[in-house]
Every structure is written in C-alpha cells, then in structure tokens.
C-alpha positions in Angstrom: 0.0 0.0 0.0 1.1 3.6 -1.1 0.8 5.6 1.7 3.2 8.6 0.0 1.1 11.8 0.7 -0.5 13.6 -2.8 1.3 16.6 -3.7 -1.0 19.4 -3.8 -1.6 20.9 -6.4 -0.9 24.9 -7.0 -4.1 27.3 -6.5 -5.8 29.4 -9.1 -7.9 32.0 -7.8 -11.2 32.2 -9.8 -12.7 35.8 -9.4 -16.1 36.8 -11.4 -16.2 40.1 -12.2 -20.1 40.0 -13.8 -20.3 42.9 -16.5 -17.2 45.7 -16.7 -15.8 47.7 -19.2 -13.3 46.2 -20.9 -10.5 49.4 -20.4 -10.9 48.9 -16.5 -10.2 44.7 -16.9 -7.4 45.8 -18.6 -6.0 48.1 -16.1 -6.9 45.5 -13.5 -5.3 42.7 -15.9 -2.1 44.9 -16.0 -1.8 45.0 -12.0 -2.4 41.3 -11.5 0.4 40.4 -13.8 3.2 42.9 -11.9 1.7 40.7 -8.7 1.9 37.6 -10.7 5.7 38.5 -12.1 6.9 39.2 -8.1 4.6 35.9 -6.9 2.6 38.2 -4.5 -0.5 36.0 -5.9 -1.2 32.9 -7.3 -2.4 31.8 -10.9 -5.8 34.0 -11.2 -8.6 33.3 -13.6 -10.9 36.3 -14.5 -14.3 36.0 -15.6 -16.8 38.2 -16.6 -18.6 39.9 -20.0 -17.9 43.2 -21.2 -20.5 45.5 -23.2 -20.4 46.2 -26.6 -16.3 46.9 -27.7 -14.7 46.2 -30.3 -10.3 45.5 -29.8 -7.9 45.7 -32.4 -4.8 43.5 -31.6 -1.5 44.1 -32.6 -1.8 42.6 -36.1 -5.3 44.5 -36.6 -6.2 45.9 -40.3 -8.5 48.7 -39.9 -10.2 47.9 -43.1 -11.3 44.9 -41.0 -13.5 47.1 -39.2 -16.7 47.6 -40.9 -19.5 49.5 -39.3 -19.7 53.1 -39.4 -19.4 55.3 -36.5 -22.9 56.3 -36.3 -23.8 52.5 -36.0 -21.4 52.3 -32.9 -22.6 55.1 -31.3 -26.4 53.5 -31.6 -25.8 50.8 -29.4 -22.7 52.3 -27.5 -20.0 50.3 -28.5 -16.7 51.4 -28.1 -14.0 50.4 -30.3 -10.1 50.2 -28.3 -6.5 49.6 -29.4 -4.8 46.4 -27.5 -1.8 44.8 -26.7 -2.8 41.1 -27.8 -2.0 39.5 -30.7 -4.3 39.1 -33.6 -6.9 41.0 -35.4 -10.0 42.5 -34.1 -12.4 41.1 -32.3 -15.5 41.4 -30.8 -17.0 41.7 -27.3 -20.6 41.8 -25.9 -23.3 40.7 -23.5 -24.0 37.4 -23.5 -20.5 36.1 -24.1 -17.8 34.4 -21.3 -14.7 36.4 -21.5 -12.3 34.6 -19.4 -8.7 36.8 -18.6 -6.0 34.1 -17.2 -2.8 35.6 -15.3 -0.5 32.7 -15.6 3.3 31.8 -14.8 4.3 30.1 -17.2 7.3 29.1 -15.8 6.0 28.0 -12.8 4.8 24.4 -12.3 2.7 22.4 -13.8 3.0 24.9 -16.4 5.7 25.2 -19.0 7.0 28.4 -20.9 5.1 27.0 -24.3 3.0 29.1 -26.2 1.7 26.8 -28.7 0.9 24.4 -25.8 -1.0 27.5 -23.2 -3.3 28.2 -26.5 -3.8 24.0 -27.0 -4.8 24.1 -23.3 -7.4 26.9 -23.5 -8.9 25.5 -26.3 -8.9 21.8 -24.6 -10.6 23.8 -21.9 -13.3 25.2 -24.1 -13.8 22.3 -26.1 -14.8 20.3 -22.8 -17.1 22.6 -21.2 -18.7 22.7 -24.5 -19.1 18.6 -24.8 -20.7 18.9 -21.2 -23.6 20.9 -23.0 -23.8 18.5 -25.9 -21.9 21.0 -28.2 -19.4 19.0 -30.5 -16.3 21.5 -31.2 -12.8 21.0 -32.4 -9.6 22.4 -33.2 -10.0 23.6 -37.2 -6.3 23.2 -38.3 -4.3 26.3 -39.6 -6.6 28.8 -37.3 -6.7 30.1 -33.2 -9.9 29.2 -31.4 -12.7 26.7 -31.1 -14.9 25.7 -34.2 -18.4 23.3 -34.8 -19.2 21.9 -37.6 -15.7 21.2 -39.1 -16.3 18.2 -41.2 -18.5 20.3 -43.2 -16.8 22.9 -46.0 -18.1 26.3 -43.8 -17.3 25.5 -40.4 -17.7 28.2 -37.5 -16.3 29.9 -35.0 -17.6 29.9 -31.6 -14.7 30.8 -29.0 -11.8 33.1 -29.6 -8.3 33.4 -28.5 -5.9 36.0 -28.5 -3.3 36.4 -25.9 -0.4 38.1 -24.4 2.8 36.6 -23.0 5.7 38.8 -20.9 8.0 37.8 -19.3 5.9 34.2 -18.9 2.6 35.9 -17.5 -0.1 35.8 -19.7 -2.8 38.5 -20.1 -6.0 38.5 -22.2 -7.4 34.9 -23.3 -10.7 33.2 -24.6 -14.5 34.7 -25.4 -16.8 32.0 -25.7 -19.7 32.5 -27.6 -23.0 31.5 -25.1 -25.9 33.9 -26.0 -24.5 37.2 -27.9 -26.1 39.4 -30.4 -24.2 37.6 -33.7 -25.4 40.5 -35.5 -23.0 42.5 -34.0 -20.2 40.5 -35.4 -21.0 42.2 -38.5 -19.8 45.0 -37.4 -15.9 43.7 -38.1 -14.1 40.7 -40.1 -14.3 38.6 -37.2 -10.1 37.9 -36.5 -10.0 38.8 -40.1 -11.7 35.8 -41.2 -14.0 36.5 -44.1 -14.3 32.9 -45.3 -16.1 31.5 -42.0 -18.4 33.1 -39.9 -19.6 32.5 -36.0 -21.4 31.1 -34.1 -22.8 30.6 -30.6 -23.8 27.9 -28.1 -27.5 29.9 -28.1 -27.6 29.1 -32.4 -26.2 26.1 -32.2 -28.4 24.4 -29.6 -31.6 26.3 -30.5 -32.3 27.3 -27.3 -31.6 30.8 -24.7 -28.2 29.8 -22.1 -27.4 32.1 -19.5 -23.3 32.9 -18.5 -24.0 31.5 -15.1 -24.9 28.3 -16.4 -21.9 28.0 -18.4 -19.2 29.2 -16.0 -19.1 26.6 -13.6 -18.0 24.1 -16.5 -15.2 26.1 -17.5 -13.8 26.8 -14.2 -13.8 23.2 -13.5 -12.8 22.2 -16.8 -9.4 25.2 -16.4 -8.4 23.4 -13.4 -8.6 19.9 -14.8 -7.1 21.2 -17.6 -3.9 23.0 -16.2 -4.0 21.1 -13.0 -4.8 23.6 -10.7 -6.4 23.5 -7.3 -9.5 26.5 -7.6 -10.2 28.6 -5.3 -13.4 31.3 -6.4 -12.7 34.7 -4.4 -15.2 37.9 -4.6 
C-alpha cells in the first residue's frame, strides 16, 4: 500500500467580475500580472462579459472594421486599441470572456505558447461537450470551431493572448448567447471565409453565462492542473 502523501496541487484564484468595461479589466489585468511577475499571488482566472467593444490586436487591419461610426454610437459600442495579438475582435453581453494571469514558468506549467493556446482551447472544447456542443480544433486557425467536417465551419470561442516575461494577459471569449449580429460590425479575427457562431444558435435554445461558467472553471483546473479557489 502507497501511503506517499499527494502533492498538492498549486491554487488558481477564480474571481467573477459579472459585467465591466473592458478598459478597467485591462487596467486590473495589468496589476495582477506585476503581482503575478513578483509571486505576490497565485495563478488567477478572470471572468466576466464586457458590453459592446470592439479590440484591435497588434496585427489588426483597420479595413477589417466595418461598421460606421454612427452604427457604434447606436448601441454604445466602443472600439479600443490592445496589446494582444491578432486581429479585431468582438466583445458583448451574452459572451464568457475569461482573462487568465499565468506563470508560465511556474509548475505544472511550462513556458510553451503553442501548448498555453492548445490548453485553453482543450478547456473550451470540454465545457462545450458537457452541453452537448461538438467543437474541435480547425487546423491552420486560433480558437474553437463546430461543424468542421463540413466545408463552412464556424467559430464559436476566440483566443488572443499576451505573453511577458511568462505571465499571460487577455485569453478566450466563448460565444454563449451574444447578439451575432453585431459581429457584423468587423471581419471577425479577419476571417471572411467562415463566420460565427454561438452555443444559443447552435443548440436552438436561450443559455445564461451563469450556467456555463461553472464548466469552465472546472474544466481550467482539470485542464492545467490547478487547485480552484473562487474569491469575490
């Protein structure tokens, strides 16, 4: 009989911001990662939804971004310059925007990119099986996609991130209920030849945030082997 005690595992701290702008996650993004950098906190995992905005990443075309001001300023949408990397992208009610501050050079992670962005989408992908929603990988592109065996697969969950110095900054939007008409508004990460989609279309049927978070917070720390640990 193994009687060795478990090593426990490192904490993530799971904090759910509801609905903030997304300027003021930014700021609050920027602070946790100096904290993260010095270890003055664990791993944190922020979740929330921000209204209306539209981000342009660092490889953003502003061609990409199609509607005209006067159709912003209708529904109050902002439109932001970032630090992550990609195109532009859009944020609203109704979709799980999830901000992990990460060391990466801290166990049980390692400093790999390409395997932080497999992760997040392994993450997605699972909480999205545990609503009956069948989503892959779609070779060649970031992100989470349905119907890929079919010639016009879509998009339902985003990534763009933000790596210094091994803390990542920005993350994933999953697509539960939001307004896809909004997405007209841009060429969604500068894909024209595939559109989106969202949990809400997919399913034929109204989900809530709430009822979705739980899944990914569970499925993050099975996922990146984390103990979690949800603070106000």
């Amino acid at each position: 009989m193994n009687n060795t005690p478990k090593t426990p595992k490192p904490r993530c701290e799971v904090r759910r911001l509801g609905r903030r702008g997304y300027q003021d996650v930014w700021d609050e993004q920027k602070r946790l990662a100096a904290l993260r950098h010095d270890n003055a906190i664990a791993d944190t995992l922020l979740l929330l939804e921000h209204p209306p905005t539209l981000t342009l990443g660092r490889a953003a075309h502003p061609e990409h971004l199609l509607a005209s001001p006067e159709t912003l300023a209708q529904f109050g949408a902002t439109v932001l310059e970032t630090d992550r990397g990609g195109d532009i992208t859009y944020h609203g009610f109704g979709q799980l925007v999830g901000y992990p501050i990460l060391n990466l050079q801290q166990a049980p992670h390692c400093p790999d990119l390409h395997r932080y962005l497999r992760n997040i989408e392994e993450v997605l992908i699972r909480t999205l099986a545990d609503f009956e929603v069948t989503a892959e990988r779609f070779p060649g592109y970031t992100g989470v996609w349905v119907e890929c065996d079919t010639s016009k697969p879509r998009k339902i969950a985003a990534i763009g991130i933000k790596c210094s110095r091994w803390i990542t900054m920005h993350g994933f939007a999953l697509n539960v209920n939001p307004d896809l008409s909004h997405f007209d508004w841009i060429v969604p990460c500068g894909i024209r030849e595939y559109s989106v989609t969202s949990m809400a279309e997919v399913l034929g049927k109204s989900l809530t945030i709430d009822v979705v978070m739980p899944s990914v917070i569970r499925h993050f720390g099975d996922v990146f082997r984390l103990e979690i640990l949800t603070v106000e």
